[in-house]
TIMI-487017 format. One line per 5 residues: their letters; for each residue x, y, z of C-alpha. Coordinates in steps of 0.2 Angstrom, whole numbers, plus 5000, padded with zeros to 4 digits. Last residue first. Layout:
% TIMI-487017
a	X:Y:Z  ...
% end
This chain:
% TIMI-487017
xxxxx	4906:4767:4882  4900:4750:4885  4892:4738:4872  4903:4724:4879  4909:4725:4896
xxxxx	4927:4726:4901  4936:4717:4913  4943:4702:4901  4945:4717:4889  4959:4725:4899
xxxxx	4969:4709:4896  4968:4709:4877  4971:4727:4879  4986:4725:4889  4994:4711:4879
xxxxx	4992:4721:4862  4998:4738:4867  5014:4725:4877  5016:4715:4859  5013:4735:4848
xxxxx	5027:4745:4861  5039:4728:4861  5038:4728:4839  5041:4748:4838  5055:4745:4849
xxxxx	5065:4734:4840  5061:4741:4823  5068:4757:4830  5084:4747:4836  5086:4738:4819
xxxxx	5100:4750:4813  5107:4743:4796  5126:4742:4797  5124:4725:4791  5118:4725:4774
xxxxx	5109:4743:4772  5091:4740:4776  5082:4757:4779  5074:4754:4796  5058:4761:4802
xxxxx	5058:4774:4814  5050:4788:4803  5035:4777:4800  5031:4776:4819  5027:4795:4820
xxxxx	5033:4804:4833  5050:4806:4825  5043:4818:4811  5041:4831:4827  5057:4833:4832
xxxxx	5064:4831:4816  5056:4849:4810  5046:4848:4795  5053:4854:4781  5037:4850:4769
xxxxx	5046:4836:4760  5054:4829:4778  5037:4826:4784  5029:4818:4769  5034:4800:4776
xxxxx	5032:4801:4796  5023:4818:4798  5010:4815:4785  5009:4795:4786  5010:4795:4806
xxxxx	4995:4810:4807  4984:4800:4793  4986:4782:4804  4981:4792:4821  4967:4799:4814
xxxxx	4961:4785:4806  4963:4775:4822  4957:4789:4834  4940:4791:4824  4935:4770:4823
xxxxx	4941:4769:4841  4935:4785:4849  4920:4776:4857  4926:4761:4863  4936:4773:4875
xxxxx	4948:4759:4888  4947:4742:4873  4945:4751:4859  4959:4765:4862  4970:4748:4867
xxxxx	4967:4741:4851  4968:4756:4842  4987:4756:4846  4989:4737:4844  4984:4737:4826
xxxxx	4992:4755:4820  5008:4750:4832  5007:4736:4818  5011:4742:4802  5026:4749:4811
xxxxx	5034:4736:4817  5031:4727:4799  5039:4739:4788  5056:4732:4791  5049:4715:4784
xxxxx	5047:4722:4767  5065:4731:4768  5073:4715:4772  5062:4703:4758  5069:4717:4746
xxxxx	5086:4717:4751  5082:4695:4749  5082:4697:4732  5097:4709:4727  5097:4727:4721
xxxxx	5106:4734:4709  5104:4715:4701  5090:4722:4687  5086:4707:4675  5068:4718:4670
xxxxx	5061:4703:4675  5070:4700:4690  5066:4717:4697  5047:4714:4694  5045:4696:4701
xxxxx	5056:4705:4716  5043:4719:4717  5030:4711:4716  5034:4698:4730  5040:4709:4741
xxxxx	5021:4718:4739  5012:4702:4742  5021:4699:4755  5019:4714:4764  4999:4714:4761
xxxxx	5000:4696:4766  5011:4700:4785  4999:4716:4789  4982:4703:4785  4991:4690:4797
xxxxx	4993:4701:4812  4974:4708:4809  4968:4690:4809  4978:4688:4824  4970:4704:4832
xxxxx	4952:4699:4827  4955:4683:4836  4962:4689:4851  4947:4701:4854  4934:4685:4852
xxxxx	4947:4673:4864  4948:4691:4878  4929:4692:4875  4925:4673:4880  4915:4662:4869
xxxxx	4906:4649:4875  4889:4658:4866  4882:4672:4872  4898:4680:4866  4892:4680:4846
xxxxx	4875:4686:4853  4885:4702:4861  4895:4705:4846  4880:4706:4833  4877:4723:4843
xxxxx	4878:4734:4830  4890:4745:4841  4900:4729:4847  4901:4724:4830  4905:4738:4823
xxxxx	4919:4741:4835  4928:4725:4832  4928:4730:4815  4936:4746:4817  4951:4734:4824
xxxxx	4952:4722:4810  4953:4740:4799  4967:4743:4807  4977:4728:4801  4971:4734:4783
xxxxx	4976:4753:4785  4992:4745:4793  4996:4733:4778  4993:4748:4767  5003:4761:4775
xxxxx	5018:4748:4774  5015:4748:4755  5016:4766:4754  5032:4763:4766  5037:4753:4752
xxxxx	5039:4764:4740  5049:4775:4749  5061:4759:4751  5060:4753:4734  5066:4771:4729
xxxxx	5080:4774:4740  5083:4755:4736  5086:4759:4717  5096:4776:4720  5108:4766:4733
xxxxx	5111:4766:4749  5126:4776:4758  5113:4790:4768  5096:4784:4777  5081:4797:4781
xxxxx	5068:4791:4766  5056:4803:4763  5068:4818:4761  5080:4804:4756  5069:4802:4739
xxxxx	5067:4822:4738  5084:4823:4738  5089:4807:4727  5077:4814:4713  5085:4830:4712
xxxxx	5104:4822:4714  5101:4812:4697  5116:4800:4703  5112:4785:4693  5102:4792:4677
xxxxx	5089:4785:4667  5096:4764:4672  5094:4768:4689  5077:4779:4687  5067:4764:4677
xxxxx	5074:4748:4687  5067:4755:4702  5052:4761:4696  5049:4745:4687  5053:4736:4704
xxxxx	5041:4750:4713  5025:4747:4702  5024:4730:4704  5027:4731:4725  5014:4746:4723
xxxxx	5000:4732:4714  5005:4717:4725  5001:4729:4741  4987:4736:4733  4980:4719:4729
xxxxx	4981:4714:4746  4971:4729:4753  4957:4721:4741  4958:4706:4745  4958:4709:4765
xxxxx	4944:4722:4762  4934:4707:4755  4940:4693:4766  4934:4705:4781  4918:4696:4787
xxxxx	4924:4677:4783  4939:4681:4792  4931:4687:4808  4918:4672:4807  4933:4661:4803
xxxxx	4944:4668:4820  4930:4666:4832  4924:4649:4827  4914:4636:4820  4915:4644:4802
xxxxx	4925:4631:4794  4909:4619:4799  4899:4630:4788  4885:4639:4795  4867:4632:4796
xxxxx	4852:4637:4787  4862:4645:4771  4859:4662:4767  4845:4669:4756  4855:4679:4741
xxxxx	4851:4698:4747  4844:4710:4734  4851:4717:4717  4838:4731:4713  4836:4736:4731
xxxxx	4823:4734:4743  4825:4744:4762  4809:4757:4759  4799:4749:4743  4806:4753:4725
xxxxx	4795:4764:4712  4803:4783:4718  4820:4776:4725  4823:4770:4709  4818:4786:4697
xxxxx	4828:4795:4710  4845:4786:4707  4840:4787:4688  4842:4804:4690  4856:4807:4701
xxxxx	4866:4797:4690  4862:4807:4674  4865:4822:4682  4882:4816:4692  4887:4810:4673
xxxxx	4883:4825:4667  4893:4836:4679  4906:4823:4675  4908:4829:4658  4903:4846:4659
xxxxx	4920:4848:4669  4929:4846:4649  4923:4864:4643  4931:4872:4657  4948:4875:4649
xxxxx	4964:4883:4657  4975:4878:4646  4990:4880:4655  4988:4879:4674  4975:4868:4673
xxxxx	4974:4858:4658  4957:4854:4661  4957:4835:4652  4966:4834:4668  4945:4833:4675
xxxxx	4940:4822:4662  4952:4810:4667  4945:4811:4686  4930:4805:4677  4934:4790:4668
xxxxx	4930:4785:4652  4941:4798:4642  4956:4791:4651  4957:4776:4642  4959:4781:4624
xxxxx	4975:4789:4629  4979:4806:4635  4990:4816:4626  5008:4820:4635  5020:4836:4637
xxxxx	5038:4837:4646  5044:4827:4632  5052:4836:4620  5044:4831:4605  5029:4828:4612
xxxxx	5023:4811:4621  5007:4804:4614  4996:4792:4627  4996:4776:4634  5002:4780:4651
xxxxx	4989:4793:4654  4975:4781:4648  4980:4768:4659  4981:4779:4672  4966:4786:4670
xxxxx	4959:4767:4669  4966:4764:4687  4961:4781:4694  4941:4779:4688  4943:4758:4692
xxxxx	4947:4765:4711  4933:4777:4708  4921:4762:4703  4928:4751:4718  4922:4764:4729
xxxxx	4906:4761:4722  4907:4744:4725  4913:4743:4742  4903:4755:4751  4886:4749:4739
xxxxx	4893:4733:4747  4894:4737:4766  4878:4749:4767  4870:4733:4759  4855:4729:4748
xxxxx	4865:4737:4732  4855:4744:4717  4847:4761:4726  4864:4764:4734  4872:4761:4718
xxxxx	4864:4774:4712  4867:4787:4723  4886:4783:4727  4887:4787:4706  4879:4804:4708
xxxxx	4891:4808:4722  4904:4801:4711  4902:4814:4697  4898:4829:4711  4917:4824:4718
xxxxx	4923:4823:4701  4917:4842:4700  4926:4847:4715  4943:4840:4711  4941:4851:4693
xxxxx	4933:4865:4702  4948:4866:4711  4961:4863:4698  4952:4878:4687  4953:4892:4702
xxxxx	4970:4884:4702  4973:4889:4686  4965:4909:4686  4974:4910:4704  4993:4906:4698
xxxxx	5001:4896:4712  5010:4905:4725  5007:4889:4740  4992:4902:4747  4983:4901:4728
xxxxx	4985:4883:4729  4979:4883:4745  4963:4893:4743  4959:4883:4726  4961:4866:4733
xxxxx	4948:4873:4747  4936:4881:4737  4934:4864:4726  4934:4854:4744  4919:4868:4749
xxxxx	4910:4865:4735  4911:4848:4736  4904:4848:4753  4890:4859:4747  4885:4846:4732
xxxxx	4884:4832:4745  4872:4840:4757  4862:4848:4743  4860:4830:4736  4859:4822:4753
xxxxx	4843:4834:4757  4837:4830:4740  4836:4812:4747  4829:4816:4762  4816:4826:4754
xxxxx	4811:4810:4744  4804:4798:4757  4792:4808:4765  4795:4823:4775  4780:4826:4783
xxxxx	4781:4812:4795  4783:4791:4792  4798:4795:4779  4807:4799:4795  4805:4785:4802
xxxxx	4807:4774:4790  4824:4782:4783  4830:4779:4801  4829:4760:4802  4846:4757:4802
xxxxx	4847:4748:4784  4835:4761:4778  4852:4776:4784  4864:4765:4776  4856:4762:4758
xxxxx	4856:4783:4759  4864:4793:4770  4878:4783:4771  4879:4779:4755  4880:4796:4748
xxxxx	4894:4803:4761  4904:4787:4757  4902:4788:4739  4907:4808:4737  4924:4808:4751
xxxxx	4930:4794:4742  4928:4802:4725  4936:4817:4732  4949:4805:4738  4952:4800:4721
xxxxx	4951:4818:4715  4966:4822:4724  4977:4807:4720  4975:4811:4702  4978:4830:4706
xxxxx	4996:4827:4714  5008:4825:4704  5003:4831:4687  4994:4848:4695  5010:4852:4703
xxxxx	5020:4851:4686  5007:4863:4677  5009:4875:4693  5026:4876:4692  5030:4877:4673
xxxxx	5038:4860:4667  5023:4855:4653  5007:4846:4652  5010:4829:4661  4997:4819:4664
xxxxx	4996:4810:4681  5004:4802:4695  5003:4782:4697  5001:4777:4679  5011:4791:4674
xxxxx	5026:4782:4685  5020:4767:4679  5023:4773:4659  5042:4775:4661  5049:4788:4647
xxxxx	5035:4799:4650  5042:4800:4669  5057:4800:4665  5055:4816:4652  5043:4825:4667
xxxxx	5058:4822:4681  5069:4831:4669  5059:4845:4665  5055:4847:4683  5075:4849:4684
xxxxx	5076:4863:4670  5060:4874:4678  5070:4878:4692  5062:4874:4712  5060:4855:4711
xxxxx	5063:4851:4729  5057:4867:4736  5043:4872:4725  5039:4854:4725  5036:4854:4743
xxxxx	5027:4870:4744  5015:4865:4730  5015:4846:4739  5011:4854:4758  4994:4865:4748
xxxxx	4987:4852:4738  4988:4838:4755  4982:4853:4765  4966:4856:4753  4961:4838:4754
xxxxx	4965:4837:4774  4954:4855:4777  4940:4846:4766  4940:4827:4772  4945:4833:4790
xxxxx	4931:4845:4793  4918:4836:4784  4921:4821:4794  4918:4832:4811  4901:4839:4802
xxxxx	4895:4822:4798  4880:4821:4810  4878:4841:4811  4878:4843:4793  4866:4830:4788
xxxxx	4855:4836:4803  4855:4854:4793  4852:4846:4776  4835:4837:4786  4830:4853:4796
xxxxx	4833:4863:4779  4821:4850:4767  4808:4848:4782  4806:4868:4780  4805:4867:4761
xxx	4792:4852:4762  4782:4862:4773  4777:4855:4791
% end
């Protein structure tokens, strides 16, 4: 068969194996742009009250350190601030997952041998994930810039935002390439490149924070720091008022340069090396690892860390928030609507509006990392490492508990953590708006809810094994969109109340209502009892 027709058959199985991913990665990007132009159209609808948010948010760098540069108080410019850092990021997601997985992840299943056993070889492939990844961007540029343009935003700029989410897509793509080629692992070329576009945000903000306010301030230089990320080369833009295309080369040569020492790699390595390969492992296990509950621990201490360290880091960032907009300006009524239109509670203050939406960020952390606990339950099955674990004395309602109490006890540390950050946060700044234990409240009122999204999959995993991984996500990014951006996009109550995140209490000394809290924790204890059960019955590796 020719090369070009082995290129378009491999391209169009990319396309058919990840087409539903596709679908949710592009039309969710271009939703999350769209729902936040509309939002801040409504909530910040003059041009006098986005100033004002713009001169607090130069005035407190973590606010810049979590949103983006800010470039002036017209409409489009202030929609690019808040939301194109967090736009790009997933872009960059989207980019090292694709490139991993049809990569490093594809030899570790045996499929790149096969097909580089037929006409193909083992380099069509590989330009086959190059077009494969390039399209996709494409698309996620096309789709920023669709909605953008239906939200009422000016085309020419969001013809520049687009492009600019795209291009940081290509950059990452190249950089899920190489690390593909230097990592022995799906699992850890996953979890180092995505480190490197969590380091990309991190040092863009960095850089935003740390840069020169105007005169007015509604207008900020970017630091030092932002010119060695890519998703600081794309503000570098100025979408929406500069309008400059000059910076997007950046990342385009950086995906380039990438790409090209990807492919001088895979070109001089064997099928399944790496550059950095395998430390030989130990002959027997560790006597701490003589069970269930340590070999599930052991296998997710790295996502547990690193969920962890988002919790701290947002528990950090909402005490100096905190702190920053109550000593700005007590009864700003702009921010305290589009806080309550996250937040459903009245009679609180400013301060714990804010620790409160910040903490259901937190509380979408803990439940991403106790339903990770669950996906992994599924990986094993699929891989089949599950079925020797159970040839040994161990039954699948004791395996399944164990994954759920480590699950149980990853929710509780990310919300630690974050309770702790923020009270070691408040106290240093010597703000008493808000006392100690409030904050120890409002972290342990975002429990229920963290873990519906354990108990939930659970059960999925337990009667269709095969929807687990796909439900749980699916479930988790319908709760936070209808739950906590819900009210920001005028969505009807009705429909906010099916999520779980809209049911969790506001702490409010003792007229605070626990009865949501209540019945969130009896759904997830009986979702939890009946798939533990139900898994007594069920065989492993069944569909």
């Amino acid at each position: 068969m020719p090369e070009v027709g082995s290129l378009r058959i491999l391209w169009g199985q990319r396309l058919r194996r990840d087409r539903w991913q596709l679908v949710i990665w592009v039309l969710g990007i271009g939703a999350l742009a769209f729902f936040s132009a509309t939002a801040i159209q409504e909530t910040f609808g003059d041009e006098s009250s986005r100033a004002e948010i713009l001169q607090l948010a130069i005035a407190t760098p973590a606010i810049l350190m979590l949103r983006g540069l800010a470039r002036g108080a017209s409409l489009g410019a202030f929609t690019f601030f808040q939301i194109y850092a967090f736009l790009a990021l997933l872009a960059g997601l989207m980019s090292t997952f694709l490139a991993v997985r049809h990569s490093r992840a594809d030899e570790e299943s045996g499929s790149a041998e096969l097909v580089a056993a037929t006409p193909a070889g083992r380099l069509t492939p590989a330009v086959a994930t190059i077009l494969h990844g390039t399209s996709a961007n494409v698309l996620v540029a096309l789709s920023v810039f669709a909605c953008y343009t239906a939200a009422g935003l000016d085309p020419a700029g969001a013809m520049v935002a687009g492009a600019a989410v795209g291009a940081v897509g290509l950059a990452f793509l190249g950089v899920g390439l190489l690390v593909a080629q230097l990592m022995g692992t799906s699992r850890g070329a996953n979890g180092f490149s995505s480190a490197l576009v969590v380091l990309a945000y991190i040092l863009r903000g960095i850089g935003d924070a740390t840069g020169t306010p105007s005169a007015d301030g509604t207008v900020m230089t970017a630091g030092t720091a932002s010119w060695f990320s890519p998703i600081g080369w794309g503000q570098q833009t100025f979408a929406f008022t500069g309008d400059r295309w000059w910076p997007l080369l950046l990342p385009l040569a950086l995906a380039v340069g990438c790409g090209t020492v990807a492919w001088l790699l895979l070109k001089r390595r064997d099928s399944g090396a790496s550059v950095f390969g395998a430390r030989p492992g130990r002959v027997a296990a560790r006597p701490s690892l003589n069970s269930p509950t340590a070999l599930a621990l052991r296998l997710q201490a790295g996502s547990i860390i690193g969920w962890g360290i988002g919790g701290l880091a947002m528990g950090l960032l909402a005490g100096s928030l905190g702190s920053a907009i109550a000593a700005a300006d007590l009864s700003n009524s702009t921010i305290t609507a589009a806080l309550r239109a996250m937040i459903q509670s009245q009679g609180v203050s400013l301060t714990q509006l804010l620790i409160s939406a910040m903490f259901s960020i937190a509380g979408v952390l803990a439940a991403a990392c106790g339903l990770q606990a669950v996906i992994r339950l599924r990986q094993e099955e699929a891989a089949g490492t599950a079925e020797l674990l159970l040839a040994a004395p161990v039954s699948r309602m004791h395996w399944m508990a164990s994954y759920l109490l480590l699950g149980c006890a990853s929710v509780l540390l990310v919300m630690f953590l974050a309770a702790s950050g923020t009270w070691v946060s408040l106290a240093g700044a010597g703000d008493t708006s808000v006392d100690g234990w409030t904050v120890w409240e409002t972290a342990v009122a975002q429990l229920p809810a963290a873990l519906i999204y354990l108990a939930v999959p659970a059960l999925v995993f337990v009667l269709w094994p095969l929807a687990t991984i796909a439900a749980g996500w699916v479930l988790l990014g319908a709760g936070v969109v209808l739950g906590i951006f819900g009210g920001m996009i005028g969505l009807d109550e009705r429909i906010r109340d099916l999520s779980p995140f809209t049911h969790t209490p506001v702490p409010n000394g003792s007229t605070t209502d626990w009865s949501g809290a209540w019945w969130m924790l009896a759904i997830a204890a009986v979702a939890a009892a009946v798939a533990v059960v139900g898994m007594r019955r069920r065989e492993t590796g069944t569909a």
